[in-house]
C-alpha positions as CSV (number, residue, x, y, z in Angstrom):
1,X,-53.1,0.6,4.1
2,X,-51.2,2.9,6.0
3,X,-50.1,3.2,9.2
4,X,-52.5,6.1,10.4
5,X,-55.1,4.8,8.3
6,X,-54.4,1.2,10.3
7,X,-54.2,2.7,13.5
8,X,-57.8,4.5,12.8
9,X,-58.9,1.0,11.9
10,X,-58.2,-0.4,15.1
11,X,-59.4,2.7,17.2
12,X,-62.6,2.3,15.9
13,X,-62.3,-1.8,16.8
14,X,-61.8,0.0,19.9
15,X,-64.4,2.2,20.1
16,X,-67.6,-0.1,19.4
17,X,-65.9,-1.7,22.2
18,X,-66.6,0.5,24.5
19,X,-70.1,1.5,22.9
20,X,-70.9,-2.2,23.5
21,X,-70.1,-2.0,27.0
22,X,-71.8,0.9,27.5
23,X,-68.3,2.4,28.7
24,X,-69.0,5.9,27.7
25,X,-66.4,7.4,29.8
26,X,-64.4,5.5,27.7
27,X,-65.5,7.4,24.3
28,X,-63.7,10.5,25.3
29,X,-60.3,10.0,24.6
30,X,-60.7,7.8,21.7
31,X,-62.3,10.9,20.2
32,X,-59.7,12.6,20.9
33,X,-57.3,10.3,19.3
34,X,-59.7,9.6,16.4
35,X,-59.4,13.5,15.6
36,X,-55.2,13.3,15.9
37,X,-55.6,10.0,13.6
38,X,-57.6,12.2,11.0
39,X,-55.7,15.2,10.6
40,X,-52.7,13.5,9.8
41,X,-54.6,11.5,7.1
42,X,-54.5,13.9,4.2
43,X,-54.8,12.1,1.2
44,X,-55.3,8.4,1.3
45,X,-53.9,6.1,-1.3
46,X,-55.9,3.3,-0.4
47,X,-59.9,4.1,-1.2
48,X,-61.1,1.0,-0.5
49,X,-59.9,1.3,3.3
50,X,-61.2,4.3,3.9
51,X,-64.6,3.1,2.3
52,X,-64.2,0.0,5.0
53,X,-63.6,2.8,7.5
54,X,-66.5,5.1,6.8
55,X,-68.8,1.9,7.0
56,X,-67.0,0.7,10.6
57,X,-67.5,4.8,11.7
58,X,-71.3,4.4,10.3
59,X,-71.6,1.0,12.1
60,X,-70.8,2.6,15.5
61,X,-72.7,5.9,15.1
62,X,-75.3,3.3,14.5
63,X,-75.0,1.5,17.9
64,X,-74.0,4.4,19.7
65,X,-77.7,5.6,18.8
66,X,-79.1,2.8,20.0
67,X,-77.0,2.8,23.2
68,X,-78.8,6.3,23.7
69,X,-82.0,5.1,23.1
70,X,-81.9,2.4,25.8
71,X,-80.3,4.7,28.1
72,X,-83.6,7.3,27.3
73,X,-85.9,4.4,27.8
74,X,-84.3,3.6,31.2
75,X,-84.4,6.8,32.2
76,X,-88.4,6.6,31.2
77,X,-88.8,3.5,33.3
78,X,-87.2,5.1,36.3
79,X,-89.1,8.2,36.1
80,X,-92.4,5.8,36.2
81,X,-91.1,3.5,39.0
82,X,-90.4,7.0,41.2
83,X,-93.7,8.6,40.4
84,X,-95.2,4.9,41.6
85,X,-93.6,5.6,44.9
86,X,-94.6,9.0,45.3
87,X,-98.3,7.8,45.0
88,X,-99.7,6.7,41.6
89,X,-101.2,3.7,41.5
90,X,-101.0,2.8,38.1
91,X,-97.5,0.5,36.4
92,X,-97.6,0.6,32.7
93,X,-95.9,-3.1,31.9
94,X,-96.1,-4.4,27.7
95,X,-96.6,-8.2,27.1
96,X,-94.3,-9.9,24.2
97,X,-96.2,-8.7,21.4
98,X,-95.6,-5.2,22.9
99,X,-99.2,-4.4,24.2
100,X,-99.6,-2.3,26.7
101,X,-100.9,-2.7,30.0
102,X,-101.7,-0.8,33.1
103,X,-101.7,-2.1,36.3
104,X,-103.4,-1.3,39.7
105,X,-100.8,-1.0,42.6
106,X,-100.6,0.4,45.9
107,X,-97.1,1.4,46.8
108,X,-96.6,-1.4,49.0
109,X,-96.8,-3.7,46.3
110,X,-94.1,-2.0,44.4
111,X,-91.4,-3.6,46.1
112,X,-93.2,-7.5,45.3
113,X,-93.5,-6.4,42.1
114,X,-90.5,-5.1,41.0
């Protein structure tokens, strides 16, 4: 494998790192980086690497989605635990088996609650 091709290989090591950790900030440069590493890559000899890289880049789009997805759900359950305060009086909770369930509160039993 070659060197760029190497160095790609490890950046993307590098990269579900940070997608793991939820270090977005991180991201950035690498994808700067990753787009130096690819232009210099013009033809490579070695297929089966850059078949092993398109699954590692797949693998990480993959998670990154996921990392979004929790971070929309979050930003769901915030939105519900703020409208709570400001004087609904209904929590939506879901048991194990992922039935939903709404739940009479008064604001001042927010704070037990959550």
């Amino acid at each position: 494998m070659s060197a760029d091709l190497t160095a790609l290989d490890d950046l993307l090591d590098r990269m579900l790192g940070c997608i793991l950790l939820s270090d977005l900030a991180a991201l950035s440069p690498l994808a700067a980086e990753a787009e130096t590493l690819l232009a210099r890559v013009t033809t490579p000899a070695d297929i089966v690497a850059v078949h092993r890289l398109r699954a590692k880049a797949e693998h990480n789009a993959r998670c990154l989605a996921a990392t979004a997805r929790g971070l929309r759900a979050a930003q769901r359950r915030l939105a519900e635990i703020r409208a709570l305060r400001e004087g609904r009086t209904r929590l939506v909770t879901y048991d194990g088996q992922g039935r939903r369930a709404e739940t009479a509160l008064s604001p001042a039993s927010l704070t037990r609650r959550i």
